[in-house]
N, C-alpha and C positions, 0 to 999 in steps of 0.2 A: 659873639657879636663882631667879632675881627675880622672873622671870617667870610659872616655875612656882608660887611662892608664891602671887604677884599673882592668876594664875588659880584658886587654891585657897580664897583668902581671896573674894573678888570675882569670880566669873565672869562678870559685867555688864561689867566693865570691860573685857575686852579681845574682847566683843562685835563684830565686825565690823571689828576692828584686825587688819591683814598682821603676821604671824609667821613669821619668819623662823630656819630651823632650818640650825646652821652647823656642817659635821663638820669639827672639829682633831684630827690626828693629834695622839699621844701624841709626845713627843720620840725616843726609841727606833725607833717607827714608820717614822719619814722616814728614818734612817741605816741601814737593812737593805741590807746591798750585793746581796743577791742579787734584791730589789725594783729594784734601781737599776738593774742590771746585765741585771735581762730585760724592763723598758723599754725601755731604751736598744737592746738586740737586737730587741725585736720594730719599734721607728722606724727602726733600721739597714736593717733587713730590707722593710720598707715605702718607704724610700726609697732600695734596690739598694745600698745601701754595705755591702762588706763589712771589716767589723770584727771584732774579735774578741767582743765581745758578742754582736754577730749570729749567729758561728758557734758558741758556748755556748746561743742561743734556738734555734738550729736542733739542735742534739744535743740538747736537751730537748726539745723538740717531735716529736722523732726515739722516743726514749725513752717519751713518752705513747701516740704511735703504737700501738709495740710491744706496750707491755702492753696498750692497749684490744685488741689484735688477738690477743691471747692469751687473754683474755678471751674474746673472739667466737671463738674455735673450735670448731671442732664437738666435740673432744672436752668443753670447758667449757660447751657448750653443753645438748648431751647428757645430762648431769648434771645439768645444774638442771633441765632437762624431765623426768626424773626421781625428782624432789623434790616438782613440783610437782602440786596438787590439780586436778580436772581445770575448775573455775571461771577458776584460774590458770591453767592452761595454755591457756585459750581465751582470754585475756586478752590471754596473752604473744604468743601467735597473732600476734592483730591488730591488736598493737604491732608487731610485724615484718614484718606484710603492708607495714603501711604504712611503715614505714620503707625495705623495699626497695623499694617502688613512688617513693618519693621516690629514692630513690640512682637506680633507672634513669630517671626523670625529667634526674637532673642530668648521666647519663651520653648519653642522647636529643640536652640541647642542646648538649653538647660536639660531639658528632658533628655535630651541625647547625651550628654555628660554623667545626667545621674542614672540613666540607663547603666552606661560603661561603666560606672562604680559598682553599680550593684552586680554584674555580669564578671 
């Protein structure tokens, strides 16, 4: 707040001076078990232990899954192409072109990875 001030009253003064901006959680903040607890599962899960965090980060992660791919259904899909004007819908288009041209992208070098395994 000093600083702010400083810089309100005087903006010469902190002309060319490093400021340094420092995020403090709130107390409350840091003692969220469920922050704690899917840390702790997504480092479990990055370093192959499994724990029982890990298997809680993984049925969430399981759970996110789900609903984005419900989401992406054709039927939910369908629907909003539907809805939309047809600016939108050429929009959405080639949001999705490209988005599948990246998924088969990533599916191309898997194949070519476990080609090279098996070769």
């Amino acid at each position: 707040m000093q600083i702010r001030e400083l810089a309100a009253a005087n903006p010469e003064a902190l002309k060319g001076a490093g400021v340094y901006m420092v995020y403090a959680p709130t107390p409350g903040e840091d003692d969220d078990p469920k922050k704690k607890a899917a840390a702790q599962g997504v480092l479990d899960i990055a370093m192959g232990i499994d724990s029982p965090a890990a298997s809680l980060q993984r049925k969430s992660e399981k759970k996110a899954e789900n609903e984005l791919s419900a989401m992406m259904s054709p039927a939910n899909q369908e629907d909003l192409e539907r809805t939309m004007s047809p600016q939108e819908r050429m929009n959405y288009d080639q949001q999705r072109i490209a988005q599948l041209r990246h998924e088969i992208g990533i599916q191309r070098k898997t194949v070519e990875r476990a080609r090279a395994l098996i070769a």
